[in-house]
DOFIDREN-218519 format. One record per atom (N, C-alpha, C, O): residue in one letter; x, y, z. Coordinates in steps of 0.001 Angstrom, whole numbers, plus 500000, padded with zeros to 6 digits. Each point is the difference from the previous one (the first is absolute). Layout:
<nodes>
aXYZ;...
</nodes>
This chain:
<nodes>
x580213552216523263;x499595498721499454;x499019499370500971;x500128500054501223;x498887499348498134;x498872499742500504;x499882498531500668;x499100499400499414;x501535499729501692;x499740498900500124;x498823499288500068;x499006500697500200;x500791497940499675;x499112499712499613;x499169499375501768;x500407499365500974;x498301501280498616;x499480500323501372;x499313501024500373;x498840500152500383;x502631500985499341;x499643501281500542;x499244500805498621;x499370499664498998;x501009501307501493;x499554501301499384;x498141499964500042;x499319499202500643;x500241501787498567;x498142499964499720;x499568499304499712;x500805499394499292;x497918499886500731;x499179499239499371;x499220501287499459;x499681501047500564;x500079498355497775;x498783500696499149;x498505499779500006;x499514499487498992;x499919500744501733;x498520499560499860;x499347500199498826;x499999500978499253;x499378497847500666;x499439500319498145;x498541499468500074;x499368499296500787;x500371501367498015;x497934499592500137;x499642498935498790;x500751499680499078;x498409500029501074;x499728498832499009;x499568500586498659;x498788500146500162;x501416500146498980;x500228500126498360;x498322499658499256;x499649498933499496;x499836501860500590;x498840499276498574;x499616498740499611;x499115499200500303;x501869500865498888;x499982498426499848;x499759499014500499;x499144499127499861;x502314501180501235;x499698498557501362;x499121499997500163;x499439498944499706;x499500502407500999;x498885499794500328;x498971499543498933;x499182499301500598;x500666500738498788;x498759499595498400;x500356498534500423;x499218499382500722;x502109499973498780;x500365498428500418;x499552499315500996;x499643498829500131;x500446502335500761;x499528499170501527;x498828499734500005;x499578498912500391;x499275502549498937;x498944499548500178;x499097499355499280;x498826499660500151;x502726500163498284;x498945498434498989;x500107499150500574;x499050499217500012;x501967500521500650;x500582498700501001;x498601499422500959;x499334498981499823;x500553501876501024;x498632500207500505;x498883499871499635;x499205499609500855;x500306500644497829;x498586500471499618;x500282498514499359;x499115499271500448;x501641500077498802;x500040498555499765;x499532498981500598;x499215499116499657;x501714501241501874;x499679498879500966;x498633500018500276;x499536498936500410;x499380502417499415;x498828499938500667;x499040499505499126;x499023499383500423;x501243500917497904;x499362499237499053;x499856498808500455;x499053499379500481;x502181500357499264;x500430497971500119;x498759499813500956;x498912499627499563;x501316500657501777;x498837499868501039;x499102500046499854;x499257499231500611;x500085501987498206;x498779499884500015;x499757498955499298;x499337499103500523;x501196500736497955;x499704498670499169;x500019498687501060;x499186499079499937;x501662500999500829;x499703498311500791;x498972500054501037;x499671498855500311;x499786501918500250;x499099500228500637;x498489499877499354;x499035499555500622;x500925501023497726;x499195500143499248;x499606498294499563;x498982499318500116;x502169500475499426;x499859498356499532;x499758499100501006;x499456498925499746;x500912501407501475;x499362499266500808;x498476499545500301;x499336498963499994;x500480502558500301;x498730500060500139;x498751499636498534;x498788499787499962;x502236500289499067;x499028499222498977;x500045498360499928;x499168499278499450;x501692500433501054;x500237498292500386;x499354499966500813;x499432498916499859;x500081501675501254;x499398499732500866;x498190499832499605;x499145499125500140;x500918502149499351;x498167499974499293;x500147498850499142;x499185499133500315;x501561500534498704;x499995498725499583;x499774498979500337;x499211499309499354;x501373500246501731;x499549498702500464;x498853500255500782;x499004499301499814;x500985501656501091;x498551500192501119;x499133500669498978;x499384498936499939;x500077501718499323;x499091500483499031;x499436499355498793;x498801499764499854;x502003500003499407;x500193498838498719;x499066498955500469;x498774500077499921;x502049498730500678;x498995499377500388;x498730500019500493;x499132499267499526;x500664501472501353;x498627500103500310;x498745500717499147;x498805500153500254;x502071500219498578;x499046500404499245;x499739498811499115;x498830499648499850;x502446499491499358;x499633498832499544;x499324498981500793;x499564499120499257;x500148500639502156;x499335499081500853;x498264499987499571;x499141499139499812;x500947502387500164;x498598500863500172;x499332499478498066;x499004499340499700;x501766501129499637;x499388500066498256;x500623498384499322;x499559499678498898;x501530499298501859;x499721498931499557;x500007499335501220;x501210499949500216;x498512499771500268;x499591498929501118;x499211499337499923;x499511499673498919;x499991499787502517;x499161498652499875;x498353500491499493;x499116499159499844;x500719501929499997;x499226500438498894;x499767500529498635;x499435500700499159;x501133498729501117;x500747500087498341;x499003498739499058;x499807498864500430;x499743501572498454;x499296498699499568;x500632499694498359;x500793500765499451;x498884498465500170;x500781499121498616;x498202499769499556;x499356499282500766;x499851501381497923;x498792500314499620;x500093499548498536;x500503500700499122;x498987498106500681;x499615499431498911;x499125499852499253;x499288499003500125;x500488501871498922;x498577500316499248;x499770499116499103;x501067499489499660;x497951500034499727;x499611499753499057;x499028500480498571;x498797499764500114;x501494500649499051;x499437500250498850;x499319499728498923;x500864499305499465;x498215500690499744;x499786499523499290;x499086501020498763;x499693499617498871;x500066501489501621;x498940500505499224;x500221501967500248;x500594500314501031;x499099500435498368;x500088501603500550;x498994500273501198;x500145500951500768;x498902498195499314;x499553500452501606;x500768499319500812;x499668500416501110;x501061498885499016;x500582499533500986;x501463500717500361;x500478500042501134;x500248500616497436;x500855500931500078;x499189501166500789;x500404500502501049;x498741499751498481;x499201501364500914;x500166499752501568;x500681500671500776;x498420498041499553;x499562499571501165;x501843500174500981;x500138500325501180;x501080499300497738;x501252499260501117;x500584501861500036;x500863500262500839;x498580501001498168;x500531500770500678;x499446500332501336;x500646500272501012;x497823499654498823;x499330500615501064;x500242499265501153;x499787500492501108;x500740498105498710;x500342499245501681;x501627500901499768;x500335500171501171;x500682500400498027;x500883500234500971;x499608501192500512;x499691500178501178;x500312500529498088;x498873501551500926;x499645499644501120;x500255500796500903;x499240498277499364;x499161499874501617;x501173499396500742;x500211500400501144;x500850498352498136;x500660499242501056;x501658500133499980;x500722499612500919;x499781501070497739;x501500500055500100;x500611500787500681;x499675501185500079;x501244498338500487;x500986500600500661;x501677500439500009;x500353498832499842;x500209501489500183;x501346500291499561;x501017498705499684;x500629499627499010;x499214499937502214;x500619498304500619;x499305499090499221;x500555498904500083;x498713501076499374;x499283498832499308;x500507499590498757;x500578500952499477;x499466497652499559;x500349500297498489;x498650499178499813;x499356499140500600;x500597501398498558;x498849499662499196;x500438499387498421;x500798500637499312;x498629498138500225;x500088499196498770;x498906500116499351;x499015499524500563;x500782501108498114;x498481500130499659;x500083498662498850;x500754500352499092;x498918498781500759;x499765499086498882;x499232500554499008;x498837500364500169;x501931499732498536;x498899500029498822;x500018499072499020;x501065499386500050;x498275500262499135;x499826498599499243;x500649500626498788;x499739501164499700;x501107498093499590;x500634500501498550;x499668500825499305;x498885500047499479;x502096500849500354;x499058500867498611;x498786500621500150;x498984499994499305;x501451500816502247;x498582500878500619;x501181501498499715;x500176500631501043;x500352499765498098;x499726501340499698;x499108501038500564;x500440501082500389;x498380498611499655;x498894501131500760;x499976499692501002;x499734501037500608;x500349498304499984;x500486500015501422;x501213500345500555;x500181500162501207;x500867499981497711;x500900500424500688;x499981501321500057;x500232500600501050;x499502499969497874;x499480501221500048;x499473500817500574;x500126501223499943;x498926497836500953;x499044500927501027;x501083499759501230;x500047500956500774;x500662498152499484;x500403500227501001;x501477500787500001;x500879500020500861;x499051500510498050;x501260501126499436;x499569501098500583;x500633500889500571;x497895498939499183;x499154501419499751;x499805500827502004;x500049501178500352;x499814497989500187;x499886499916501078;x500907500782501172;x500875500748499564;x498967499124502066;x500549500899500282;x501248498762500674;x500903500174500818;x498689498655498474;x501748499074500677;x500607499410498756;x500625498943500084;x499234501649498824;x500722499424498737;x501238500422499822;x500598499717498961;x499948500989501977;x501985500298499893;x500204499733501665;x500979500498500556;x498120498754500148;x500239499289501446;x500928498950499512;x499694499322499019;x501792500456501822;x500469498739499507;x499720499209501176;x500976499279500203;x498016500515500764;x499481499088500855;x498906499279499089;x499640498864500311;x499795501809498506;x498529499366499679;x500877499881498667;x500723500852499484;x498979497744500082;x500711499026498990;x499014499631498660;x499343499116500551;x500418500913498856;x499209498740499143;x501211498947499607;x501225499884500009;x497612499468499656;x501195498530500025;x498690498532498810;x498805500095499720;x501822499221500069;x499202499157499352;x500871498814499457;x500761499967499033;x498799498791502141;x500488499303499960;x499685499228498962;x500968499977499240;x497945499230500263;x499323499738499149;x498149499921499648;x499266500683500714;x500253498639498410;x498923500722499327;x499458499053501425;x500736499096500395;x498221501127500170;x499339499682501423;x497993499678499133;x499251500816499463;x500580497772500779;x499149499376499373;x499089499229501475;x500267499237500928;x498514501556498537;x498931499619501187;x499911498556500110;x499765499280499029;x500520500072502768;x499515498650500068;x501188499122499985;x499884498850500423;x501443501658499054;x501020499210499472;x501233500267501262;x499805500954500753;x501599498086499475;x501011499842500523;x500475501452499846;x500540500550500959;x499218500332497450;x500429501180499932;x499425501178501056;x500406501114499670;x499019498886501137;x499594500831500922;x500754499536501189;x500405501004500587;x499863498205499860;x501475499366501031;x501507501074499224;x500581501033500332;x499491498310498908;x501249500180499374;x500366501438499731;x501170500296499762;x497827500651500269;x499741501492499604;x500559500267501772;x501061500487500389;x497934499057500301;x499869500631501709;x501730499435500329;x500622500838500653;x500035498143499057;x501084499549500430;x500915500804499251;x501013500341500610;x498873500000498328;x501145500474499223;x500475501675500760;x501121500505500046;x496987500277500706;x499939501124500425;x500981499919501549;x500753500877500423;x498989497992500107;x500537499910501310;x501611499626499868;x500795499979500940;x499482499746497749;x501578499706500298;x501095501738499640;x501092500426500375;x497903500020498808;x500456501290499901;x500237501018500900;x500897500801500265;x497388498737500326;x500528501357501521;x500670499151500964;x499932500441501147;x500850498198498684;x500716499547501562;x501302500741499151;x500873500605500621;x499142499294498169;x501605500751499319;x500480501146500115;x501186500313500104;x497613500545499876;x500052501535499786;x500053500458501473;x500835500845500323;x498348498657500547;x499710500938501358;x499971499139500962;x499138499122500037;x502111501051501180;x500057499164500951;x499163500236501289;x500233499386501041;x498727501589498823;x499688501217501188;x498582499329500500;x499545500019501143;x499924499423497759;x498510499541499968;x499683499009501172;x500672498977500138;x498465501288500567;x499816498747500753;x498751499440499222;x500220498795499876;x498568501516499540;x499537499422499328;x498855499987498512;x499251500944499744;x500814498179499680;x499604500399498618;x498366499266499483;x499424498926500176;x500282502422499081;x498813500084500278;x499478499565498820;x500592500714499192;x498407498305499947;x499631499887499004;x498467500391499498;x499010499353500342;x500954501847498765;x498936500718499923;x499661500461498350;x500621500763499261;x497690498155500420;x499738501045498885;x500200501001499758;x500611500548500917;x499093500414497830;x500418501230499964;x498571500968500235;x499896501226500042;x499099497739500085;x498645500874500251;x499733499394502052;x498924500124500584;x502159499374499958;x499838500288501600;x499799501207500387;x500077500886499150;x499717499343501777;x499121501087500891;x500516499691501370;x499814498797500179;x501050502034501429;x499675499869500935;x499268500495500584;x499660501174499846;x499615497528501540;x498747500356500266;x500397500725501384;x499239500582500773;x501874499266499315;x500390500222501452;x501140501464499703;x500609500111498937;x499472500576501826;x501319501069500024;x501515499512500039;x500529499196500768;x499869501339498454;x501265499204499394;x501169499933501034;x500849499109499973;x499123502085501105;x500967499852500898;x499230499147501543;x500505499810501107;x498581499951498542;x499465498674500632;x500557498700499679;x500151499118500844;x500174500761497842;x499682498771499083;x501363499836500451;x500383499009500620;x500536502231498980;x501593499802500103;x500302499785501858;x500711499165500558;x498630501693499907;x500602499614501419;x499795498294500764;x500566499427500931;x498316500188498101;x499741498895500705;x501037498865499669;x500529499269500839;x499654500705497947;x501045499452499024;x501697500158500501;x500887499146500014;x499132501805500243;x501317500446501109;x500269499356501352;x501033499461500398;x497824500716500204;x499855498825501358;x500167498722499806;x500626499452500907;x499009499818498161;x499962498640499787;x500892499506498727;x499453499242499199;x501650501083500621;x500860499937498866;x500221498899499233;x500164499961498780;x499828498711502389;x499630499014499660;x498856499157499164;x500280499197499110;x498693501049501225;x498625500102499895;x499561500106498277;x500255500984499306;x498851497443500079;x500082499828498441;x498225500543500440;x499433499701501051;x499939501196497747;x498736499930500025;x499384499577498599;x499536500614499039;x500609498450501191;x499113498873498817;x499190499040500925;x500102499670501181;x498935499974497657;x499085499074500496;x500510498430499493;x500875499648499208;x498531499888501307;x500799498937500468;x498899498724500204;x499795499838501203;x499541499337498064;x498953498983500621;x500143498376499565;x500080500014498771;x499969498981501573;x499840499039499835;x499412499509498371;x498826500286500237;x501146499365498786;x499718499570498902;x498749498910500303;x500166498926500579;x498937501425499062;x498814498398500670;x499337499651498485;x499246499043499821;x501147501857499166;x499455499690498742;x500762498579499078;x501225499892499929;x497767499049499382;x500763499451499131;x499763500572498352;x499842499381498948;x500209501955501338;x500015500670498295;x501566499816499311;x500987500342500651;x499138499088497976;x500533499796499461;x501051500791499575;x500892499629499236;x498954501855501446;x501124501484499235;x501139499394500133;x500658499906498964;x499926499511502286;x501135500112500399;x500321498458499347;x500624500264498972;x499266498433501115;x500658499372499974;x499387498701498798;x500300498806500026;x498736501928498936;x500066498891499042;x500936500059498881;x500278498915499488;x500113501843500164;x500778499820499201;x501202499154500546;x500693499892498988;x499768499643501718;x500880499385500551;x499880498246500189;x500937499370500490;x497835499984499070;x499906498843500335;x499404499502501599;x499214500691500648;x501333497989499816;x499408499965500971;x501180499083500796;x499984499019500743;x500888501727498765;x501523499778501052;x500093500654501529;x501038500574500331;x498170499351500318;x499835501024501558;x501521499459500347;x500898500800500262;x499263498121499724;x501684499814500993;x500709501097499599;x500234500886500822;x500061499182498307;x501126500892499625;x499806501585499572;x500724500694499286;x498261499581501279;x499968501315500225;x500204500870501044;x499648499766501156;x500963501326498438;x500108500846501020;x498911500697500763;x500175500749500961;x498801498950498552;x498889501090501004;x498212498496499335;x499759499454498923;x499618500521502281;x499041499382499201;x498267500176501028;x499825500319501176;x499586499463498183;x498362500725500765;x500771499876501155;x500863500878499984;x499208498446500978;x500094499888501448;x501132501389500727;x499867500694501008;x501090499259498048;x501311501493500264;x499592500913500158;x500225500768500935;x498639499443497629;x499856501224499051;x499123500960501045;x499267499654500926;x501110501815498541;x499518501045500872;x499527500859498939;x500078499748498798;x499414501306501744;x499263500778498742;x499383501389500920;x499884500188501210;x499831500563497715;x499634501575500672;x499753500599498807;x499800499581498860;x500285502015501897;x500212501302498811;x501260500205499702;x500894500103500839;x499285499987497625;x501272500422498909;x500743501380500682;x501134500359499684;x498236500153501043;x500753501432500546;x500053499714501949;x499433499463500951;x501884501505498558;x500411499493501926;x501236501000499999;x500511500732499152;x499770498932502349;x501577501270500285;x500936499242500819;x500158500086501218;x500516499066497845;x501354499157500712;x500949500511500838;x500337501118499611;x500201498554501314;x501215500227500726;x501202500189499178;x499877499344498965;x501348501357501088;x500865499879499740;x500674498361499541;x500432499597498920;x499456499858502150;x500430498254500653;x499108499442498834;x500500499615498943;x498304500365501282;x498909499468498766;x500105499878498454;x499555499089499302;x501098501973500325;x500411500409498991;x501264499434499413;x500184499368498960;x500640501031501989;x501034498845499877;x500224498873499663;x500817499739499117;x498254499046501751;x499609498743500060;x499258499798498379;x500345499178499152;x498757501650500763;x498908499762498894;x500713499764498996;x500079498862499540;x500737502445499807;x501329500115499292;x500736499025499298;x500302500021498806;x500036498869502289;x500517499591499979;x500204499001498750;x499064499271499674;x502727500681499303;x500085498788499040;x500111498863500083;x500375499342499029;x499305500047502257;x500424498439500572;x498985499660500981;x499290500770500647;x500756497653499370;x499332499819501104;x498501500005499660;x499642499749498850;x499598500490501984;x498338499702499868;x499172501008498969;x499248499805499045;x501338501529501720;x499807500856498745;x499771499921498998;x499023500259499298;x502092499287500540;x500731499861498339;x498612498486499098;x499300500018498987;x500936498997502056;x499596498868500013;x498232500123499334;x499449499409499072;x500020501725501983;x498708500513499744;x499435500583498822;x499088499725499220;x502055501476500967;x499644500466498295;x500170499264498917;x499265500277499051;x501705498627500785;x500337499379499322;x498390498842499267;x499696499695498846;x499582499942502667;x498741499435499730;x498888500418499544;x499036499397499528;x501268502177500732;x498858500994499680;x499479500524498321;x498934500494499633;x502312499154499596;x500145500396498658;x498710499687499272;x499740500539498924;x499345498479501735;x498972499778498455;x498538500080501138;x498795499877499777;x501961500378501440;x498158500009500892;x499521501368500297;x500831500767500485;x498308499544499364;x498927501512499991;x499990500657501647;x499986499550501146;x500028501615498266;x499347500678501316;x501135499902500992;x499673500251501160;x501664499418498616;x500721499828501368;x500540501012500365;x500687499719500982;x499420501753498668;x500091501186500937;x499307499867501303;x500563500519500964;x498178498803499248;x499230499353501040;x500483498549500551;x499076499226500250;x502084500357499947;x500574499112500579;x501420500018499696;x500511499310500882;x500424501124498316;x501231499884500229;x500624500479501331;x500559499269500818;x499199502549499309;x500645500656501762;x499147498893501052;x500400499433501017;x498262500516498287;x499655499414501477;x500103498767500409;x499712499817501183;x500423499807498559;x500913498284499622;x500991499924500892;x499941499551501144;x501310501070498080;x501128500211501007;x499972500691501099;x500464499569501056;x499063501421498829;x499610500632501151;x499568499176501526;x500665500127501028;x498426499252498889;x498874499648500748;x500748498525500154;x499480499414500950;x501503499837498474;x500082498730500065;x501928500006500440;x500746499022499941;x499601502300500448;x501345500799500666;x500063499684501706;x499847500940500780;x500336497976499609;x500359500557501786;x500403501367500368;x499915500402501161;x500463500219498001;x500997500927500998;x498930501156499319;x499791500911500802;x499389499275497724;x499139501074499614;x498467500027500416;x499113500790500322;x501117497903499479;x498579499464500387;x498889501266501521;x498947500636500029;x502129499078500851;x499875500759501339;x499137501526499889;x498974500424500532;x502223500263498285;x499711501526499502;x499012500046499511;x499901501218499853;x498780498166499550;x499475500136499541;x498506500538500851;x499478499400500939;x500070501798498476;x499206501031500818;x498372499693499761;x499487500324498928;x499886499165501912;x498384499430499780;x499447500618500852;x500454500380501079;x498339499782498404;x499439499868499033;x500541500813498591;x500756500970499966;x498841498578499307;x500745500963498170;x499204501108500295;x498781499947500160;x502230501520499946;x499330501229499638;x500600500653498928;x499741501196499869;x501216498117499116;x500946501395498957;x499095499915499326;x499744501173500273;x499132498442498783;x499615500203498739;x498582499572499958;x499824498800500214;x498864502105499500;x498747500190500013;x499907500215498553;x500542500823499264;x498295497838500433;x499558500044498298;x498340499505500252;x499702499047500718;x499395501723498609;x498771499989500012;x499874499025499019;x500221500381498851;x499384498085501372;x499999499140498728;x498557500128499941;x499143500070500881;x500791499949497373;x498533500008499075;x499512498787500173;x500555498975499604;x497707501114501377;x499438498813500062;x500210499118498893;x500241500691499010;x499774498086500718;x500141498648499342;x501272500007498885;x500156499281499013;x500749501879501555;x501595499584499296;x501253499940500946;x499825499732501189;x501209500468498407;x501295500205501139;x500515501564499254;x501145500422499842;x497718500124499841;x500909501630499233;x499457500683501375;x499109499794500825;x501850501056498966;x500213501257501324;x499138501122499382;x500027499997498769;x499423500699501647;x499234501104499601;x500244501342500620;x500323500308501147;x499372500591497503;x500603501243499915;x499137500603501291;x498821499674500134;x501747501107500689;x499984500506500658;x499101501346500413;x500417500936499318;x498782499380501328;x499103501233499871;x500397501216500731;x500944499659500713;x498750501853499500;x500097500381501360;x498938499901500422;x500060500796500937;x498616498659499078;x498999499193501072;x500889498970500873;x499898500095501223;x501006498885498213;x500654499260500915;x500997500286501073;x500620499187500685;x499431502323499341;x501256500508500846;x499718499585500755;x500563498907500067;x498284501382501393;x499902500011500952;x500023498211500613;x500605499725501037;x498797499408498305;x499890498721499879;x501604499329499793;x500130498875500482;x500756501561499029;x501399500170499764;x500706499859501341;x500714499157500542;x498650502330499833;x500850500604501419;x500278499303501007;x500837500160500888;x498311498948498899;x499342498624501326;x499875498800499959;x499198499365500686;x501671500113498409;x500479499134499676;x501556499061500704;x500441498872500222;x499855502486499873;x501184499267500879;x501263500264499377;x501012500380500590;x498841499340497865;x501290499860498841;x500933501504499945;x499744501142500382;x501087498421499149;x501240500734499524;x499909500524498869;x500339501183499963;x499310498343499059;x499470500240498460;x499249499512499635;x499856498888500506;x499235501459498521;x499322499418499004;x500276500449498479;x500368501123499653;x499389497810499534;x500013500424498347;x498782500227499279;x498955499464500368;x501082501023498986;x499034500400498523;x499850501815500476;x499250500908499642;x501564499014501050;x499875501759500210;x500327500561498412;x501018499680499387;x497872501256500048;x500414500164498663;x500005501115499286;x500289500226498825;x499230500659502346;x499284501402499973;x500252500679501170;x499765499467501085;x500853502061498795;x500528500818500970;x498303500375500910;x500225500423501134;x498869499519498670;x498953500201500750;x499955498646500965;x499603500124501158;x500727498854498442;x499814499018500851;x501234500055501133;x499738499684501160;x501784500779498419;x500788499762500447;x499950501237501354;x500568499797501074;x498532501656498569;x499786501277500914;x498915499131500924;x500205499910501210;x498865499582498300;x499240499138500947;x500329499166500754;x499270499798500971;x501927499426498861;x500664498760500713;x500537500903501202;x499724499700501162;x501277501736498432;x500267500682501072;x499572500304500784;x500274499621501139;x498855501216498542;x499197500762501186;x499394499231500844;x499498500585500959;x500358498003498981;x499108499059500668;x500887499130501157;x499411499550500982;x502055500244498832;x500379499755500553;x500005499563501280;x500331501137500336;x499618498331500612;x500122499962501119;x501052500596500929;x499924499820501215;
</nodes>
């Protein structure tokens, strides 16, 4: 009888099985490892990668591009400015006036008509000379403060503009100075009647009057901040547009108005005016169509854009001349 203690020990080997177990046991634990190691390292490119690619395609170059429309050359003209100026980071608002079918069309037709950065949009019917050209540009700027928080600033551009300058010029400079409104901006010294006869001859109680009033070019590239302010449903803004309803021409004094009569915007404002070059027709205020004889005369000007660009020969001419 065998007490317990004594006698042989059986040495025994590990079985198949055990072993297969042991080494799912094993080959588990090293999965697991790899998956957390794996996910790590994709959290990691996430935050260090991710971002810096969104810094790069929406950042402070990033622009908010407000076209205006009115006609199929000008649909022509706003593809050929994004060709030259869009960028990934950018949104773009194309305005078209009611019941432009062929225009939408062409810009179906095109190579950004399933882009969901490039929009048409149409706020309402936009009538030369009238409050409705405010109300069009304001309605464009409340959309891109809704849609895209990335923009530092927004740019308002016929659809037959042209840049005269290289676009990652235009953008880098715009990037440096984020702050920075480029509209023109001048003192009012006229007593022409656009702005304030229809109104009587109540000066007390107006919000803006010859002595306030400021005035410029209808196209410009607001600040973020600018935009904001302009925007705005209360207050002077509000107060302004509100006065503006029956006086002419105030796309040329509503931004610059507030703008220019802002302590805190006033400052930003970039002089001499270089965004927007228009060849006006001796003894009218019409802008004239554009040549490629005028490229070089263009180049040296100073400006950022000019309009009546209307023709891809003029627009290969504007290039190559560049500075």
């Amino acid at each position: 009888m065998r007490g317990r203690g004594s006698g042989s020990v059986r040495k025994t080997t590990p079985t198949a099985a055990a072993t297969n177990k042991g080494s799912s046991i094993w080959g588990r634990w090293f999965v697991a490892c790899g998956v957390v190691v794996c996910v790590s390292v994709l959290s990691l490119a996430w935050f260090v990668v991710i971002p810096a690619a969104n810094s790069n395609s929406r950042g402070s170059s990033a622009l908010a591009v407000l076209v205006v429309l009115h006609n199929e050359v000008t649909m022509s003209g706003a593809i050929r400015l994004m060709d030259e100026l869009y960028q990934p980071g950018d949104l773009w608002l194309i305005h078209v006036p009611p019941s432009s079918d062929n225009l939408l069309a062409m810009l179906k037709d095109s190579n950004y008509g399933s882009n969901p950065k490039v929009i048409p949009v149409t706020i309402q019917k936009l009538e030369y000379a009238t409050v409705s050209q405010v109300q069009v540009s304001l309605g464009l700027l409340r959309k891109a403060l809704q849609m895209n928080k990335y923009w530092r600033h927004a740019l308002l551009l016929s659809g037959d503009s042209y840049p005269l300058v290289s676009p990652s010029k235009l953008r880098e400079t715009m990037a440096l100075n984020p702050q920075s409104n480029y509209i023109e901006a001048t003192k009012w010294s006229s007593k022409h009647d656009r702005v304030f006869s229809c109104h009587g001859v109540e000066e007390g109680v107006w919000p803006v009057t010859n002595a306030t009033l400021w005035s410029g070019s209808g196209w410009w590239a607001l600040s973020r901040e600018a935009a904001e302010y302009t925007t705005s449903t209360s207050g002077k803004p509000q107060d302004l547009l509100d006065f503006f309803q029956c006086s002419r021409f105030v796309d040329e004094h509503y931004f610059q108005t507030l703008i220019a009569s802002s302590p805190i915007l006033q400052p930003t404002i970039v002089e001499p005016f270089n965004f927007m070059y228009a060849e006006v027709i001796p003894g009218t205020t019409n802008a004239a169509v554009l040549a490629p004889s005028d490229a070089v005369h263009l180049a040296q000007t100073g400006m950022w854009f000019a309009r009546k660009v209307q023709s891809t020969d003029t627009a290969l001419a504007i290039k190559s001349s560049r500075l």
